[in-house]
N, C-alpha and C positions, 0 to 999 in steps of 0.2 A: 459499421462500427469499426474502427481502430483497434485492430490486436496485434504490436510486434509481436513475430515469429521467435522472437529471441528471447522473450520474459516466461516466466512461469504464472499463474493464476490462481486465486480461490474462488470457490463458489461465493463469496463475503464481498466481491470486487477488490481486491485488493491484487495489485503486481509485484514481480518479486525477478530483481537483477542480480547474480550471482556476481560477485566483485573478484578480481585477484588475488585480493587479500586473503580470501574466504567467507568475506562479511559477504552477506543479502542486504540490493536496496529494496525498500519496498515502499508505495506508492498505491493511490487509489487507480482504477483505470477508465479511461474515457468514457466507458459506458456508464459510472458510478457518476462521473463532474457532471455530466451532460441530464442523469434522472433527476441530481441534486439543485442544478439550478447554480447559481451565483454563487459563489462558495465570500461570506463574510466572514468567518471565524476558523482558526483551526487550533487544535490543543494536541501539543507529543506528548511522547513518554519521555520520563527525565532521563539522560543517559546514566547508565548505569544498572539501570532497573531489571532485573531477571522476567522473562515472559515466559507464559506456560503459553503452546500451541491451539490458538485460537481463544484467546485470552481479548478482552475489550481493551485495549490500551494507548488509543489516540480518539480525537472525536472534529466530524468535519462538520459547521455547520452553514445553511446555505438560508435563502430568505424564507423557502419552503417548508426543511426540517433539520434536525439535529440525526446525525449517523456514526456508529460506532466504527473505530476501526479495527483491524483483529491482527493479531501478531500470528503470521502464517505457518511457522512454525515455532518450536521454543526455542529463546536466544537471550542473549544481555543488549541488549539497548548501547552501540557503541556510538553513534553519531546522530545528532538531527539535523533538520533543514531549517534553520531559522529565518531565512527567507521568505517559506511559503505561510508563516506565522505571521511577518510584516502584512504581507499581499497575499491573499487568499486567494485573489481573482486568479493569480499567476497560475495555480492549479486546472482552472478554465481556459488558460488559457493554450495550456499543453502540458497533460497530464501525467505524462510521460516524461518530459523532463525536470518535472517539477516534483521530485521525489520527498515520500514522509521523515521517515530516521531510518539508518541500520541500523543491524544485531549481526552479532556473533554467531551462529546456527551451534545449540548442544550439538547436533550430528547435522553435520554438512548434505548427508544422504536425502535428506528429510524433503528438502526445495526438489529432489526427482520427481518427488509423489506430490507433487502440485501438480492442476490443471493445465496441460499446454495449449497454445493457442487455438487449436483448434475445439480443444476439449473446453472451454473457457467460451467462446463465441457459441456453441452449442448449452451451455446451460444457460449463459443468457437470455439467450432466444426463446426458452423455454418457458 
């Protein structure tokens, strides 16, 4: 299984890039595209949109099933990837760099108390 040392994790599969700016990108992760299957469809959250911390607010779906995505911490919806809404597959194809939207992070703090990689491959597994 595929876990940059550099992202943060939830238990939900979802990854999380800390930006410069202070945004978080976040992204399903290889373990999530790979149970999913083919990914056909994907749905963001509008930007703009305030998210409470594990809140349903994207959804991926693949030929298998339909999966919610969870906002890993709470934030404003500053950016999506309209990209991976054209091409779904692109998310299959490397999930990692084919990021969902950022947000804003309420408290920046929040993305520490996510799963690191190691702690991420270990609930996996489980």
């Amino acid at each position: 299984m595929n876990t940059p040392g550099d992202l943060r994790y939830t238990a939900s599969h979802e990854w999380v890039r800390k930006e410069a700016d202070g945004s978080l990108t976040v992204g399903i992760t290889d373990h999530a595209q790979e149970a999913l299957g083919d990914l056909v469809f994907i749905e963001l959250p509008a930007p703009g949109r305030k998210l409470a911390a594990a809140e349903a607010c994207a959804v991926v779906e693949s030929v298998k099933a339909a999966s919610d995505i969870y906002a890993p911490v709470a934030g404003e919806v500053v950016a999506v990837n309209d990209a991976v809404t054209a091409a779904p597959e692109s998310v299959n194809a490397d999930a990692y760099a084919n990021w969902l939207f950022r947000l804003k992070p309420v408290n920046a703090a929040d993305a520490d108390k996510l799963l690191d990689a190691a702690g991420y491959a270990a609930a996996a597994d489980a």
